[in-house]
C-alpha positions as a Markdown table, in Angstrom:
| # | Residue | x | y | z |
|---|---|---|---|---|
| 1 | Unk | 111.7 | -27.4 | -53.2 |
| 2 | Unk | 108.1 | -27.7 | -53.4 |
| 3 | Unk | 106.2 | -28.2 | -56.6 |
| 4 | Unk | 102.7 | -26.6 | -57.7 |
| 5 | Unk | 100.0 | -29.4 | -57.4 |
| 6 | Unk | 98.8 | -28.8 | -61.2 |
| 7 | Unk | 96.2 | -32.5 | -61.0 |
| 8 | Unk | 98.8 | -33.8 | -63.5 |
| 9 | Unk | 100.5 | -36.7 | -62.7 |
| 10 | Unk | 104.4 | -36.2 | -62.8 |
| 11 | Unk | 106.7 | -39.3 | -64.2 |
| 12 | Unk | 108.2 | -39.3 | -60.4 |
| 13 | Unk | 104.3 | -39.4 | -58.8 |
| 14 | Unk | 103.7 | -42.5 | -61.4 |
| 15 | Unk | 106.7 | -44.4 | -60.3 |
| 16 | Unk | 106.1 | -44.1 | -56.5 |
| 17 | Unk | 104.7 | -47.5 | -54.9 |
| 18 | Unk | 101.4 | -47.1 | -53.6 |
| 19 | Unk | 101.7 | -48.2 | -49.6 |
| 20 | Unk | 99.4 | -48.2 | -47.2 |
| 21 | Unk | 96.3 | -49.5 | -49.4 |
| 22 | Unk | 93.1 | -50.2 | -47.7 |
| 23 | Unk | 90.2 | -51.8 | -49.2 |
| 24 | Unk | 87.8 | -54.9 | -49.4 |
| 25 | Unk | 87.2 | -58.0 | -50.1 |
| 26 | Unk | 86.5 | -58.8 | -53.6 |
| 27 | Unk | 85.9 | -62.4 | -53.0 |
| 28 | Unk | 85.0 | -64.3 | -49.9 |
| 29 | Unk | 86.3 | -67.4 | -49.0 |
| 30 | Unk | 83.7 | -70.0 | -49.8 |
| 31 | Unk | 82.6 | -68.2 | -52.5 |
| 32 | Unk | 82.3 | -68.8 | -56.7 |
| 33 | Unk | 83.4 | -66.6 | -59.5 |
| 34 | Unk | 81.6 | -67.1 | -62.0 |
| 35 | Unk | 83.3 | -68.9 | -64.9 |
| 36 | Unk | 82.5 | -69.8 | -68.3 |
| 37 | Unk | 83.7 | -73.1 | -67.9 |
| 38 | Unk | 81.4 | -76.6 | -68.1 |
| 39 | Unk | 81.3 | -77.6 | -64.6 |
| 40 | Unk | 78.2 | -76.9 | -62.8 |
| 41 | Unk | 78.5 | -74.4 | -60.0 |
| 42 | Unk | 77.5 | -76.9 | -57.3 |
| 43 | Unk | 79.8 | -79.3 | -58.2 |
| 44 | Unk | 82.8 | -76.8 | -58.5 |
| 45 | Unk | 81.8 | -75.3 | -55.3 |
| 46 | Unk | 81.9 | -79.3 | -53.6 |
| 47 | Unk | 85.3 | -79.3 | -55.1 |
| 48 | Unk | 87.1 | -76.1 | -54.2 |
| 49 | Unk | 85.3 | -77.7 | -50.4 |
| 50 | Unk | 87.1 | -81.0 | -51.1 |
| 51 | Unk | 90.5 | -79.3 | -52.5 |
| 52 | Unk | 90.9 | -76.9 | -49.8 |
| 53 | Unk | 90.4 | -79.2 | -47.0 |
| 54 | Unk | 93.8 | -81.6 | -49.2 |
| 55 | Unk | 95.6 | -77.9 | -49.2 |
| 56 | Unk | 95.3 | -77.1 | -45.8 |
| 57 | Unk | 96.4 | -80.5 | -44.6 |
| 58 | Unk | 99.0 | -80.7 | -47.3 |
| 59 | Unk | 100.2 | -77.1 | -46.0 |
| 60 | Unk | 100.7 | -78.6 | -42.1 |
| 61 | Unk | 102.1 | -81.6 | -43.8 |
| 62 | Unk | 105.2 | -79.3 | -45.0 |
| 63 | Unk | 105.3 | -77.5 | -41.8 |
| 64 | Unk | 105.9 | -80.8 | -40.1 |
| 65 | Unk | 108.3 | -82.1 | -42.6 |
| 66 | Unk | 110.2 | -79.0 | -42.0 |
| 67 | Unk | 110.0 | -79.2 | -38.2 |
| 68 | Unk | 111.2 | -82.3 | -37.9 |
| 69 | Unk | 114.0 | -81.7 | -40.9 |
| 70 | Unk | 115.5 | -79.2 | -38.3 |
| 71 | Unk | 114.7 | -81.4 | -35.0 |
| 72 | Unk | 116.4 | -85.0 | -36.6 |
| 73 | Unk | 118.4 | -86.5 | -34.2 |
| 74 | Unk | 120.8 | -89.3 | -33.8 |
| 75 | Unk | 123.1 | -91.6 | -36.0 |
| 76 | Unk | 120.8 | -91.4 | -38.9 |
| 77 | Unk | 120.2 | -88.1 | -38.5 |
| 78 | Unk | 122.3 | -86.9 | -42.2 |
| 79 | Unk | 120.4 | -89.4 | -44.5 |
| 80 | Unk | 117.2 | -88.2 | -42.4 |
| 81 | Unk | 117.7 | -84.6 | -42.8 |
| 82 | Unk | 117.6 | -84.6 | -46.2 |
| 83 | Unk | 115.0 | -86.8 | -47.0 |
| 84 | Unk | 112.6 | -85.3 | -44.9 |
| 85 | Unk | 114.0 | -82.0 | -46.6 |
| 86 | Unk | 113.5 | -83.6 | -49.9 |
| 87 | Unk | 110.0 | -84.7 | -49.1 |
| 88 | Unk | 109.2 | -81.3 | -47.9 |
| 89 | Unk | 110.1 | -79.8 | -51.1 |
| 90 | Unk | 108.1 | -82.0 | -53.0 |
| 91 | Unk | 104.6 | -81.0 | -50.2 |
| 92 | Unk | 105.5 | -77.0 | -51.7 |
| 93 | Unk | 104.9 | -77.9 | -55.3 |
| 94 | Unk | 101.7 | -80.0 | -54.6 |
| 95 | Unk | 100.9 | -77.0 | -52.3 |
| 96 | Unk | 100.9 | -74.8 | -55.8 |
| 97 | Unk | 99.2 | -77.4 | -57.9 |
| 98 | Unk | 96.0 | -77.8 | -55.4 |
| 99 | Unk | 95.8 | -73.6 | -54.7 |
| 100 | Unk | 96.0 | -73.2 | -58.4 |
| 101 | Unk | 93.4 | -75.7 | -58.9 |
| 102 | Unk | 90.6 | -74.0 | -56.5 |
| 103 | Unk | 91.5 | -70.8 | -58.3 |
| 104 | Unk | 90.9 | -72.2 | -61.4 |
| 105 | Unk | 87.1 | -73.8 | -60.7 |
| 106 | Unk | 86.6 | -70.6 | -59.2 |
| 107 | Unk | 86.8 | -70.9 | -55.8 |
| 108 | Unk | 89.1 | -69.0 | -52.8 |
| 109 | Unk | 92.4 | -71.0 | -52.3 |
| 110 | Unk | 92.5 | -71.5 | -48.1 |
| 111 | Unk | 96.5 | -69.7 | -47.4 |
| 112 | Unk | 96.2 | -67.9 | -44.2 |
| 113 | Unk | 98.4 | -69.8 | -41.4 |
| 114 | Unk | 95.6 | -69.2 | -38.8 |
| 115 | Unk | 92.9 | -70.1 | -41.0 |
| 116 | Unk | 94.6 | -72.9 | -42.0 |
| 117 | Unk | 95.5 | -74.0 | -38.4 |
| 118 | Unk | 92.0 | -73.8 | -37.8 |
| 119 | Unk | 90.7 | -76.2 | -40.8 |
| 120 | Unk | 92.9 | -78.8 | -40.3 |
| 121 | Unk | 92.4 | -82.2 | -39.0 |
| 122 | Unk | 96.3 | -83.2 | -38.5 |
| 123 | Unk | 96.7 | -83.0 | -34.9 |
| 124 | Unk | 98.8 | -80.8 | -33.9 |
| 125 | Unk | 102.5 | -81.9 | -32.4 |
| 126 | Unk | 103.8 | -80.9 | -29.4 |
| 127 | Unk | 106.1 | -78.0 | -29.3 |
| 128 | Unk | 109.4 | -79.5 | -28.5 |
| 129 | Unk | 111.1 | -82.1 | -29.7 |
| 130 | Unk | 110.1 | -85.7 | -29.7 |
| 131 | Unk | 111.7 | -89.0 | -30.4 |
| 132 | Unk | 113.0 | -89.3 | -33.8 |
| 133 | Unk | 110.2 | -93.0 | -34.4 |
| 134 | Unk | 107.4 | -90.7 | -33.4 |
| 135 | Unk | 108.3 | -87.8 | -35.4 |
| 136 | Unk | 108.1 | -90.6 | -38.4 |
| 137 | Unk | 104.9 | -91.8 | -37.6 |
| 138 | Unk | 103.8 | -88.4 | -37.1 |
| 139 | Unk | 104.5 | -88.0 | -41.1 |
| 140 | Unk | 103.0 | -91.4 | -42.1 |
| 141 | Unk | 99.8 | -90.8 | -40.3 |
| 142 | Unk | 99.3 | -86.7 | -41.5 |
| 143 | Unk | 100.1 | -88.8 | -45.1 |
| 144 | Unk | 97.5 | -91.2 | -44.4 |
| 145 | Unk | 94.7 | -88.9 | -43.4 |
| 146 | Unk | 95.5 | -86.9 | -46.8 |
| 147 | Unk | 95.2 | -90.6 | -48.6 |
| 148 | Unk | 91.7 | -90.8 | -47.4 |
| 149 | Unk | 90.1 | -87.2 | -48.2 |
| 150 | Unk | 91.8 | -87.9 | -51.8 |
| 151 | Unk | 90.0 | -90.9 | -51.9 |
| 152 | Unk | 86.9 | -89.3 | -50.8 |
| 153 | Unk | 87.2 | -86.7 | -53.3 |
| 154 | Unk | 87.7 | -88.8 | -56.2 |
């Protein structure tokens, strides 16, 4: 049964979800809020640079550990498959700790897939499945190309 539209909100309108928003952006990416906090905005700015280029990396880096979790082969594949599983557990909470970070100095934390596809400077791996010595390397050098843009941020 239909109701009288009186312009007061009912209980049941208040508890509906609101779907279908559309709206814009409040913050670009690249941008500062503007924070009462002691570091000046140049040099924040320099670091949520820095920061995202570590998270975006870091974010592939999981991505590969996760790949190649579920592509391990051979007689060593068990103690493989969970280590790489472990190590990719381990990339999600460093993940958090370097998003939360640009969000704290201010900045836009980089968390689009394609975007972060598209920042990246891992190379990206073939499609298939390789041999089990390359997929290793594969991690050691993504971990050494992280090593040096911490170094360079520090």
């Amino acid at each position: 049964m239909p109701t009288q539209n009186t312009g007061k909100i009912t209980q049941v309108d208040a508890s509906q979800p609101l779907l279908h928003q559309h709206g814009y952006e409040i913050q670009q990416y690249g941008t500062l809020r503007d924070l009462p906090i002691v570091i000046d905005p140049s040099a924040r700015s320099e670091s949520c640079t820095l920061v995202n280029q570590i998270l975006a990396d870091t974010i592939i880096l999981y991505h590969l550990y996760k790949k190649h979790h579920w592509l391990m082969r051979g007689h060593t594949f068990y103690q493989l498959h969970l280590l790489l599983d472990k190590h990719a557990s381990e990339q999600i909470e460093l993940i958090d700790a370097l998003g939360e970070r640009v969000q704290t100095l201010g900045g836009v934390a980089i968390a689009d897939p394609r975007h972060v596809a598209e920042v990246t400077k891992i190379k990206r791996p073939p499609n298939g499945v390789e041999e089990v010595p390359v997929m290793l390397s594969r991690l050691l050098e993504a971990h050494e190309l992280i090593v040096g843009e911490l170094r360079v941020a520090i």
